[in-house]
C-alpha positions in Angstrom: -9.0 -10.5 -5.2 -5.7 -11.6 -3.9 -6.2 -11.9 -0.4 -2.9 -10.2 0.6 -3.3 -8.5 4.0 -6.4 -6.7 3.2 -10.2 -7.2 4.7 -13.2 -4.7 4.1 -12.8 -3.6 7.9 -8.7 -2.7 6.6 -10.2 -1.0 3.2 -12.9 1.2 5.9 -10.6 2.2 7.8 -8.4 3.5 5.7 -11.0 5.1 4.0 -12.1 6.9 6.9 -8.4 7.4 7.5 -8.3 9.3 4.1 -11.4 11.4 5.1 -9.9 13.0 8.1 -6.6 13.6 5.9 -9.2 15.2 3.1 -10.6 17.2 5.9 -8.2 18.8 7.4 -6.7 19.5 3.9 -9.4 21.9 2.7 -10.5 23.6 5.9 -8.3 26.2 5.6 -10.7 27.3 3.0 -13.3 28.7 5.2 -11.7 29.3 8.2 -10.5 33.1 7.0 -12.5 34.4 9.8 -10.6 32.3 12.8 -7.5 33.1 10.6 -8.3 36.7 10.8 -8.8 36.7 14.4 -5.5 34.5 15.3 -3.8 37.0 13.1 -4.7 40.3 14.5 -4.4 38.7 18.4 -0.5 37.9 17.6 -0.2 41.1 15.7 0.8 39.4 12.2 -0.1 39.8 8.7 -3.7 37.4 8.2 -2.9 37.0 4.1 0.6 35.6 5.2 -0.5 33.4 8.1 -3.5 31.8 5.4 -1.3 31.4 3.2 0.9 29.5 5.3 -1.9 27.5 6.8 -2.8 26.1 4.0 0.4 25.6 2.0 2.5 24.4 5.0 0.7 21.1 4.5 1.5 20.3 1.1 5.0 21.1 1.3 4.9 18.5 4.1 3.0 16.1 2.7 4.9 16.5 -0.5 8.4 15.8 1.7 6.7 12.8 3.3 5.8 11.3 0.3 9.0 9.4 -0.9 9.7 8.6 2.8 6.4 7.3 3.6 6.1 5.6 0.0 9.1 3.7 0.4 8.5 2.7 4.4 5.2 1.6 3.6 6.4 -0.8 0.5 9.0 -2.2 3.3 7.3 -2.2 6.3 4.1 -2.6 5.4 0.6 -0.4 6.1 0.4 -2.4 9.9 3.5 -0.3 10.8 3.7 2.8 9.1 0.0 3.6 8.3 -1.2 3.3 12.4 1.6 5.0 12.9 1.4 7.8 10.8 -2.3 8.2 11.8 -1.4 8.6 15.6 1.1 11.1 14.4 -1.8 13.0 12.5 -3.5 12.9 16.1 -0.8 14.8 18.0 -0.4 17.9 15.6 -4.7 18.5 15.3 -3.9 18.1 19.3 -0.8 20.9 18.7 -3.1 23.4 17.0 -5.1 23.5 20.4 -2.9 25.9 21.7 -3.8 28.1 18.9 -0.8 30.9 18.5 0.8 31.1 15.2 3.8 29.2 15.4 1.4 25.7 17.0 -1.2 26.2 14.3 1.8 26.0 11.8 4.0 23.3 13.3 0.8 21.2 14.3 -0.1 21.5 10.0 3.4 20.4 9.2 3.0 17.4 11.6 -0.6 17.1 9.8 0.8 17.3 6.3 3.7 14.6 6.9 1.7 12.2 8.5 -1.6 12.5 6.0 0.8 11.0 3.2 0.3 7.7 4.4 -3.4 7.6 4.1 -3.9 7.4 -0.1 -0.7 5.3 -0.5 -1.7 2.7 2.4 -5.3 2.6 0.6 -3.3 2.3 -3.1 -1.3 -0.2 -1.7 -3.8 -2.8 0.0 -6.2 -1.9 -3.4 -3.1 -2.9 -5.7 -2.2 -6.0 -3.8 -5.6 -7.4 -3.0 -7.5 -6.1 -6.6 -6.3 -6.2 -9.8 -5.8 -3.8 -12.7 -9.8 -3.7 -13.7 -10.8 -2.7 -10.3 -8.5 0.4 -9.7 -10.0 3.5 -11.4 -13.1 2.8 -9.4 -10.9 1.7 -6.2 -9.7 5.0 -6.3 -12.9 6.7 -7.1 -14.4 5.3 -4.2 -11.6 6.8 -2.0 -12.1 10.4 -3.7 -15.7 9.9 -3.2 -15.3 9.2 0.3 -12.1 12.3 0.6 -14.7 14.6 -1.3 -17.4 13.6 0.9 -15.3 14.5 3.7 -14.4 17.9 2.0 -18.2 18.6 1.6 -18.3 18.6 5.7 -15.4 20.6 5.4 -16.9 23.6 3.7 -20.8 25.4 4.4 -21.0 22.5 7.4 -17.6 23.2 8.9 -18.5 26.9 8.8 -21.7 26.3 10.5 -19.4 24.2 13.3 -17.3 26.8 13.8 -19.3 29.2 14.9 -21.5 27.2 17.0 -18.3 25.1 18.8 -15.3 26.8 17.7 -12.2 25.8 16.4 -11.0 24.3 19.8 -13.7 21.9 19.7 -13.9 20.9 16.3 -9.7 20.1 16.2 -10.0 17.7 19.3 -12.8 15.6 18.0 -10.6 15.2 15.0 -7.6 14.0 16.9 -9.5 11.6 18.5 -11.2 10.3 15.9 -7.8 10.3 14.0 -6.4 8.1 17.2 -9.1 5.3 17.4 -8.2 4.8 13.1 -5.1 4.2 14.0 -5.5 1.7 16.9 -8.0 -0.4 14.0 -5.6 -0.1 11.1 -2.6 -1.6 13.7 -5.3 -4.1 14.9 -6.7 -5.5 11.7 -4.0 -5.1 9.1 -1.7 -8.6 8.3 0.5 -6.0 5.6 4.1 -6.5 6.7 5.2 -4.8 3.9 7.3 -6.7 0.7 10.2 -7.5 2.8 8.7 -8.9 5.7 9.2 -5.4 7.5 13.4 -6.7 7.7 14.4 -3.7 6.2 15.9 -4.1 3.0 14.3 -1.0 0.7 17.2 -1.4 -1.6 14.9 -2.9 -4.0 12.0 -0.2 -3.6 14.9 2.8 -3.6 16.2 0.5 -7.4 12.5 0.8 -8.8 11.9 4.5 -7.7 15.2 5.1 -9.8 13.6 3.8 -12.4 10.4 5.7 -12.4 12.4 9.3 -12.5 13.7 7.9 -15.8 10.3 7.3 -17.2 8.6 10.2 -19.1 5.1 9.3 -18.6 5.2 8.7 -14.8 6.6 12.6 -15.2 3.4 13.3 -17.9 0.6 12.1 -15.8 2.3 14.2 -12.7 2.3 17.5 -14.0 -1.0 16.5 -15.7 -2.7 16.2 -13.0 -1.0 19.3 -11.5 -3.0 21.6 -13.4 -6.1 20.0 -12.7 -6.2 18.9 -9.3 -3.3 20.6 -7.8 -5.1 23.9 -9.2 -8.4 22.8 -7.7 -6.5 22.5 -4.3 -5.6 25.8 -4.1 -8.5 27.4 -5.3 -10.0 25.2 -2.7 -8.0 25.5 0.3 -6.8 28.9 -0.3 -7.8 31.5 -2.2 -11.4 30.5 -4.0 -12.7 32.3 -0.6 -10.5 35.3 -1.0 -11.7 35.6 -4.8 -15.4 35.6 -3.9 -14.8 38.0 -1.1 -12.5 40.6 -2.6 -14.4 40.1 -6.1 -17.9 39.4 -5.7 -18.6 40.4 -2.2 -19.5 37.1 -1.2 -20.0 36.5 3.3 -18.2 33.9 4.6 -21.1 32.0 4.5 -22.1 32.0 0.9 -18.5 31.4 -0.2 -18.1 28.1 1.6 -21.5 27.1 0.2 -20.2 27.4 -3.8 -16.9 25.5 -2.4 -19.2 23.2 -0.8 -20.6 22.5 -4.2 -17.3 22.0 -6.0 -16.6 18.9 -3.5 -20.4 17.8 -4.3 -19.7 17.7 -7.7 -16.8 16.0 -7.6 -17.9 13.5 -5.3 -20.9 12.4 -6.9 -19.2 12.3 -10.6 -16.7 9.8 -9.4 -18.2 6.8 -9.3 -19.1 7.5 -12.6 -15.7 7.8 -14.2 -14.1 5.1 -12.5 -17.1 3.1 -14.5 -16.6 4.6 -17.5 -12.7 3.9 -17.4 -12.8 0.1 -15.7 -15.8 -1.2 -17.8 -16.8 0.9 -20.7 -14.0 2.1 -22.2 -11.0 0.6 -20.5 -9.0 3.2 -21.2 -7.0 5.7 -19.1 -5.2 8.5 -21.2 -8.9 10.0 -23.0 -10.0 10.6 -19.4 -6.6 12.6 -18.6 -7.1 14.6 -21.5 -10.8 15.3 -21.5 -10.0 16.6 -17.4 -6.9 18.9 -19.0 -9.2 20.7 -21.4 -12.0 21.0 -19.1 -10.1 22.4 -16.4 -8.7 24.8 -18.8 -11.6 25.9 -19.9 -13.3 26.4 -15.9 -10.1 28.6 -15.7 -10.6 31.1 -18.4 -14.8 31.2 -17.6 -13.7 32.2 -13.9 -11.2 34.9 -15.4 -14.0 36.3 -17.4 -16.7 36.2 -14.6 -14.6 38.1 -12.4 -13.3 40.7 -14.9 -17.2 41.3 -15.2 -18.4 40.3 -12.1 -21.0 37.7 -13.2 -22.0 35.7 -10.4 -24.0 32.7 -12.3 -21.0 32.4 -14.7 -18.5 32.1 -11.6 -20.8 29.2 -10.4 -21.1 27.3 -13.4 -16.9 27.7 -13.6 -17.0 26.2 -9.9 -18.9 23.1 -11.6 -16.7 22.7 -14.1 -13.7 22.4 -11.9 -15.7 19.8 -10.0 -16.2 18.3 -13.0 -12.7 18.3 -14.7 -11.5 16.8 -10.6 -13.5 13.9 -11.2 -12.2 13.1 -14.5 -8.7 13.1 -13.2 -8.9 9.8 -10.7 -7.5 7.8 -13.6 -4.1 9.1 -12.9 -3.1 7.2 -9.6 -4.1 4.2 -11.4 -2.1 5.6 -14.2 1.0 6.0 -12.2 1.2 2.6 -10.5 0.2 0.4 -13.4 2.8 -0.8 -15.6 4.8 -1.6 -12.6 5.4 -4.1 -9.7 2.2 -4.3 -7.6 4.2 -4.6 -5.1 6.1 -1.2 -5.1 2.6 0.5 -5.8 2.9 3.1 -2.9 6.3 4.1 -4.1 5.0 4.4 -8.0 1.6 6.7 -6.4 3.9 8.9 -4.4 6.3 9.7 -6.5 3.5 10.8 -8.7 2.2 12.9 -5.3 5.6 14.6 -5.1 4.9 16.4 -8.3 1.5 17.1 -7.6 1.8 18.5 -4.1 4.8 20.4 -4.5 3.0 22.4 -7.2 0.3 22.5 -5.2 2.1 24.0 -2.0 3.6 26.8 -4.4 0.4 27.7 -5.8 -1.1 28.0 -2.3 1.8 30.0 -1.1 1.5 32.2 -4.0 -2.2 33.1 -4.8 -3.3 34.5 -1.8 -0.4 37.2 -1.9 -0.6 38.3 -5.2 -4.4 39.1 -5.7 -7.2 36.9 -7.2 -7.1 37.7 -11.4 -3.5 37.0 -11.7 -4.4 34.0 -9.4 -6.7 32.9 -12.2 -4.6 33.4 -14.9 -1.7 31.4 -13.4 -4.3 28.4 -13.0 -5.2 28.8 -16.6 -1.3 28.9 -17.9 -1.1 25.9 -15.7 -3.7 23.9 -16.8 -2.6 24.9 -20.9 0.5 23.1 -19.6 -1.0 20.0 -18.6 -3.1 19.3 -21.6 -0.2 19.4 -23.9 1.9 17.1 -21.7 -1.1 14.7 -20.8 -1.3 14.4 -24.8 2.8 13.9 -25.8 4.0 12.1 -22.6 1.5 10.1 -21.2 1.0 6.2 -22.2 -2.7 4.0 -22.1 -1.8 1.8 -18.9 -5.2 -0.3 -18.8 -3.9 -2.6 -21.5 
């Protein structure tokens, strides 16, 4: 440990910072019935205003990201990450009001401000641990985000109908509020210039990391594994098991409930397996690639025959093939300055959530099998540019 602005009370926080973001990421998944509702109320079309729901986030996260990385490297988490947590607050506040056009701004505001919340936890990890401690750094984070998207599926469902939406969105802001009044209190990050403004440095490196192919291999690597999870998760998976199998509501946000359990609890385990047992990255990358590939084409056929067990065990799999994929933040800042790591992990993030966004905006309007197969083309992508671009970083 370095002991560069960081404290276990700093590392909690932002933690619990990155649960709320991982929260209100996913929700959208099982929230079709509130959706529905809101929709036929304002006299709009209910697949449009899903779709927008959900994807309006990651196109704003995705804008954020270069902004944020790049204020946070200057400035410092102190500044920017409080601050972009008390932003967070205001738009879950925003989507009180509940019409179309608040739910959507109030997810932009969401979106931008969430960016903050892996890159401050990247950064304080990079600057305070070194290179041996980040795959399971960042496990513990997706652990904790996965955790978070767990309580976002069956139990959020469950909360909904008991409380409502109204309810459930203003005990996030205020959580969301008091995280940002402890990261502000606690945090000694002033960022690498002393917060004086000078990102001509950080702005010089970023340059350099659009010249670099595997920074560009690891991105769209991980785009057709977790990007694709994303949007099976926060979009259409509950559309699929609906218009498909017939699935409630209820039973649909159980089976997503159990794609975040796996995932969660096989984190830990590959942030071991990549720190201490085989200190190696890329095999990780691949092995995720192929997997997620393969979840892909045994959802296809389970739908095309409606087997239910089969479209279970290809929900496992993607849970599976997410957890293998945590090496690749770790991929994307090391090699570089420790010291620009925010910048490094969301130029990576640019790539990821862009793709993401798209597929969300996409899938739910055109239908759930060629959903599927555009996952599967995806993911065929990103094992052969995992395998030619990519470098081992955990030299």
């Amino acid at each position: 440990m370095r002991g560069y602005g960081g404290s276990k009370i700093l590392l909690g926080s932002l933690l619990l910072f990155y649960a709320v973001v991982y929260f209100h990421r996913v929700m959208t998944g099982v929230m079709k019935v509130e959706i529905d509702s809101i929709a036929e109320l304002y006299k709009v079309d209910a697949n449009v205003l899903l779709a927008l729901l959900s994807s309006t986030y990651y196109y704003a996260y995705t804008v954020a990201q270069l902004f944020v990385g790049v204020l946070l490297d200057t400035y410092g988490v102190k500044k920017i990450g409080a601050l972009s947590s008390a932003i967070l607050s205001v738009g879950a506040l925003l989507m009180l009001l509940m019409s179309p056009a608040t739910l959507i701004i109030g997810r932009i505001l969401i979106g931008f401000s969430a960016s903050a919340a892996f890159l401050s936890y990247q950064r304080i990890s990079s600057l305070n641990y070194d290179k041996v401690f980040q795959a399971r750094l960042t496990s513990y984070a997706l652990v904790v985000g996965n955790l978070s998207a767990l309580l976002a599926t069956y139990p959020l469902r469950v909360t909904l109908n008991v409380v409502g939406l109204r309810t459930t969105l203003a005990s996030l802001a205020v959580l969301t509020f008091v995280i940002a009044a402890i990261i502000f209190a606690v945090s000694n990050d002033m960022g690498s210039s002393g917060g004086s403004g000078r990102v001509i440095g950080t702005v010089r490196h970023l340059k350099g990391l659009v010249r670099d192919p595997h920074i560009w291999g690891v991105s769209i690597g991980v785009t057709g594994v977790y990007g694709a999870v994303l949007s099976f998760q926060s979009a259409w998976g509950q559309k699929l098991m609906s218009d498909v199998f017939g699935l409630g509501a209820d039973v649909s946000s159980q089976y997503l409930m159990v794609l975040a359990l796996v995932f969660a609890l096989t984190c830990p385990v590959t942030g071991f397996l990549s720190d201490k047992v085989l200190r190696r990255r890329k095999p990780l990358l691949q092995i995720a690639t192929l997997v997620s590939t393969a979840s892909w084409a045994l959802m296809l056929h389970s739908s095309l025959t409606s087997n239910e067990p089969l479209l279970i065990t290809s929900i496992i799999a993607l849970g599976l093939a997410s957890s293998l994929h945590i090496v690749a933040p770790s991929m994307a800042k090391e090699g570089y300055n420790t010291g620009y790591s925010a910048t490094a992990v969301a130029f990576f993030n640019v790539v990821l959530f862009s793709w993401a966004a798209v597929l969300q905006t996409v899938a739910p309007l055109i239908g759930s099998i060629p959903s599927i197969e555009m996952h599967l083309a995806i993911s065929l992508i990103a094992v052969f540019t995992v395998w030619i671009l990519t470098r081992e970083t955990l030299d």
